[in-house]
C-alpha positions in Angstrom: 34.5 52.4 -28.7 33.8 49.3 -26.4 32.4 46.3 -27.8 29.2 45.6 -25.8 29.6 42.1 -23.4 27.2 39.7 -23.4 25.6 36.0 -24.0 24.6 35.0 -27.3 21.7 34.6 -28.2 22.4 30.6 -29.0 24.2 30.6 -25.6 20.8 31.7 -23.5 18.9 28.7 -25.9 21.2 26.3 -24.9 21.4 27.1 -21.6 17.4 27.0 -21.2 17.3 23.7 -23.1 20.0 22.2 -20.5 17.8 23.7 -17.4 14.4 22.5 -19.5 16.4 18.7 -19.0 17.3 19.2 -15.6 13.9 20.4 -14.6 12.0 17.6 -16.3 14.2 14.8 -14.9 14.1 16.0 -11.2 9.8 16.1 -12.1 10.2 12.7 -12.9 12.1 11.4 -10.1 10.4 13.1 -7.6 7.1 11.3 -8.9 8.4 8.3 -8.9 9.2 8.9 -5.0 6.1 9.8 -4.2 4.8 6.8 -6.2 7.1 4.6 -4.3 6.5 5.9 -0.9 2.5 5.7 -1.5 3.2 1.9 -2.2 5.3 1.1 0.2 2.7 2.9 3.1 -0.5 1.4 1.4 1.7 -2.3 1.3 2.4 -1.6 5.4 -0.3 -0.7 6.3 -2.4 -3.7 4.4 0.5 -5.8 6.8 -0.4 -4.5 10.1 -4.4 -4.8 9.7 -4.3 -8.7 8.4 -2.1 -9.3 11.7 -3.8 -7.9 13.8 -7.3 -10.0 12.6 -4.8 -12.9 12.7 -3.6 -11.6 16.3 -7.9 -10.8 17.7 -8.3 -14.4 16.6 -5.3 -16.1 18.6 -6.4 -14.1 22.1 -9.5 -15.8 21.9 -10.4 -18.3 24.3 -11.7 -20.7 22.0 -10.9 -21.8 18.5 -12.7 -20.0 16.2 -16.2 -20.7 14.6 -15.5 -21.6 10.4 -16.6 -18.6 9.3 -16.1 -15.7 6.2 -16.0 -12.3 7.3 -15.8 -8.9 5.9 -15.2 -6.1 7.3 -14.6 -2.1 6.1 -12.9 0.5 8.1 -10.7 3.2 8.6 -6.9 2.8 8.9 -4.6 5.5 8.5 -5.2 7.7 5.9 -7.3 5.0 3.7 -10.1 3.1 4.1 -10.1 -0.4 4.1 -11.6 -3.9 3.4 -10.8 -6.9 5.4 -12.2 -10.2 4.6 -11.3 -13.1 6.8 -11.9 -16.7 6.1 -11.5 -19.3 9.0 -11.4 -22.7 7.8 -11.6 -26.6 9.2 -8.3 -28.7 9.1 -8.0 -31.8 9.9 -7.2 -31.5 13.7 -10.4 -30.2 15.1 -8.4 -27.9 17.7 -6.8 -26.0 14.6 -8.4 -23.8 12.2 -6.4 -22.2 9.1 -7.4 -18.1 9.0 -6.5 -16.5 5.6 -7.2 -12.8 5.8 -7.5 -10.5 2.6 -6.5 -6.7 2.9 -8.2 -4.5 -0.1 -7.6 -0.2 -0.2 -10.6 1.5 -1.5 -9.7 3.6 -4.1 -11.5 7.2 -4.6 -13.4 6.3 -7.4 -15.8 3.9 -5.9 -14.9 1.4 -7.7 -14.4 -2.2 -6.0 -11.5 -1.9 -3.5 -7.7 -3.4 -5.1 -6.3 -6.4 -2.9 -3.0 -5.2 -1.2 -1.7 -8.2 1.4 -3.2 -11.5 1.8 -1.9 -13.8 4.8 -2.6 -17.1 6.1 -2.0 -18.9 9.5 -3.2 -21.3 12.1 -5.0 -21.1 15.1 -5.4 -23.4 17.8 -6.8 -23.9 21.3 -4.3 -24.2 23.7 
């Protein structure tokens, strides 16, 4: 008679505990990814809409007004708030423009602040 071949019974637990690891490891980096790459867009996107307030206020013709501003839109996949502060220096041709960039999230709750930039603007 031939002994029957075969894995173990051990050997198939082992070798589902070592897949079980595997499996939950590649989970966990693959969330972490997507984590990452939801940061890095929402972080690049916060960027590109406080330059271009900055950028609207520079093609101007005059300086502008000292002013607060807020503004919510659509950018991308998000929506957004933009709040824009233009204040007085002490040359009267420049103004300093800090602009806050804030994601809403889906909950409705107030909208987290992403980017926040600062510059001058001047007549020329």
């Amino acid at each position: 008679m031939r002994k029957a071949q075969g894995f173990t019974l051990i050997e198939v637990l082992v070798a589902l505990l070592v897949f079980s690891i595997i499996a939950t490891v590649a989970a966990q980096m693959s969330s972490q990814y997507i984590s990452t790459y939801e940061r890095v867009r929402d972080k690049t996107l916060a960027g590109w809409l406080a330059d271009n307030q900055i950028n609207e206020l520079r093609l101007q013709e005059a300086a502008p007004s000292v002013s607060q501003t807020t503004e919510d839109l659509d950018y991308g996949p998000s929506r957004w708030r933009v709040e824009t502060t233009v204040l007085n220096t002490q040359d009267p041709a420049i103004r300093r423009v800090e602009v806050s960039v804030s994601k809403f999230r889906g909950d409705g709750s107030e909208p987290a602040q992403l980017h926040s930039l600062s510059a001058f603007v001047g007549t020329q």
